[in-house]
N, C-alpha and C positions, 0 to 999 in steps of 0.2 A: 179779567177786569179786577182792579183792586178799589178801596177807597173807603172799607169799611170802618167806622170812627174815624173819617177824613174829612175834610175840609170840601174835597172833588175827587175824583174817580180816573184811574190812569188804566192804560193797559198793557200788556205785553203780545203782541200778536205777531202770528205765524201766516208767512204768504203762503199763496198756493204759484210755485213752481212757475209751474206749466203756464197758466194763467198769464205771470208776473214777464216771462221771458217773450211771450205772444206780445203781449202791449209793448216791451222795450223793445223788437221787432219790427214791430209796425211803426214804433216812431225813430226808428234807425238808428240805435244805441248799439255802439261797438260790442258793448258789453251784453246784451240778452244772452248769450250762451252761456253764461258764467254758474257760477254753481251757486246750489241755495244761499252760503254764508256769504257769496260776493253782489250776488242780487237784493238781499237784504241791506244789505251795508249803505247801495246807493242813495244820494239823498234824492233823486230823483224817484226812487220807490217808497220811500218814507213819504214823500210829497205826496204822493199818488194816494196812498191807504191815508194820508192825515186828510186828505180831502175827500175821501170815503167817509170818513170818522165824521165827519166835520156834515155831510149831508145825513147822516143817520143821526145825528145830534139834533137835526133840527126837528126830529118827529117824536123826542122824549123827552120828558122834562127834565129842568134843568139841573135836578139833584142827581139826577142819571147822566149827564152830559160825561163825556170824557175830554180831557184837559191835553192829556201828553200820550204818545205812544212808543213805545219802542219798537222795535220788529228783532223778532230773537234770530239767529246765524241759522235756527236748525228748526224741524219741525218737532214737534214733544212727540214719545214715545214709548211704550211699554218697555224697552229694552232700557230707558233711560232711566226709568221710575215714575214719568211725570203723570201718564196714562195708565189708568187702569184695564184689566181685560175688556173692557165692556167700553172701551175707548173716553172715558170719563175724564177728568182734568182731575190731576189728585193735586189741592188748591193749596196745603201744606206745604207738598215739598215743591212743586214750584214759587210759591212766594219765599219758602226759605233758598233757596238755589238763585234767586234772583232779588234776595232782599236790597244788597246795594243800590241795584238797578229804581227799584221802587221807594227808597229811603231818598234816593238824592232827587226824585222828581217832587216832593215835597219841600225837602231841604232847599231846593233852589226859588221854590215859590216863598219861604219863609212859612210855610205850614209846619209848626211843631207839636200839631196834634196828633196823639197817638187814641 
C-alpha cells in the first residue's frame, strides 16, 4: 500500500496463483492455466481483487480506503530484493522499482501532492 503525503492510498498487489487459476476454472476461462504474469494481466482478475479491495474498503475508514490497484507479473522475493529474510516488504525498493507505476496512479487523478 502506498499513499503516504497523498491525497488517497494505491496499492500494488500480488495474487496467490493457485487461488486465482481455481476461480478462473470454475468460471470456465480458457485461460486459468496460464502462468502468474498472464493471470495477472487479465482484466477479469483485476476485476475480481478490485472487488475484493472495494469490500475491504467498506470496514475502514476513508483515509485508509484504496483508490487503484495494480497487480504486479510476479510475486516479490528475497532473490528479487523486494523481501527481506524474514519475509518482510522492503517498502524502499519496491516503491523505488515501481515508482512509475505509483506516480502515474496520481498523475491521472490530478494529485500533485508529493
Amino acid at each position: 500500500m502506498h499513499g503516504d503525503k497523498r491525497n488517497f492510498c494505491v496499492a500494488l498487489i500480488t495474487i496467490n496463483q493457485e487461488q486465482v487459476a481455481k476461480w478462473a476454472a470454475a468460471q470456465g476461462h480458457a485461460w486459468a492455466g496460464g502462468t502468474y504474469a498472464e493471470l495477472s494481466a487479465k482484466k477479469e482478475v483485476h476485476d475480481l481483487i478490485m472487488a475484493e479491495v472495494t469490500e475491504l474498503n467498506k470496514t475502514i475508514a476513508s483515509y485508509e480506503t484504496i483508490k487503484y490497484i495494480h497487480l504486479l507479473d510476479h510475486e516479490l522475493s528475497i532473490d528479487s530484493g523486494e523481501l527481506t529474510p524474514k519475509m518482510s516488504i522492503k517498502r524502499r525498493v519496491v516503491e523505488k522499482a515501481y515508482w512509475d507505476i505509483l506516480e502515474n496512479f496520481y498523475k491521472s487523478s490530478g494529485d500533485s501532492t508529493l
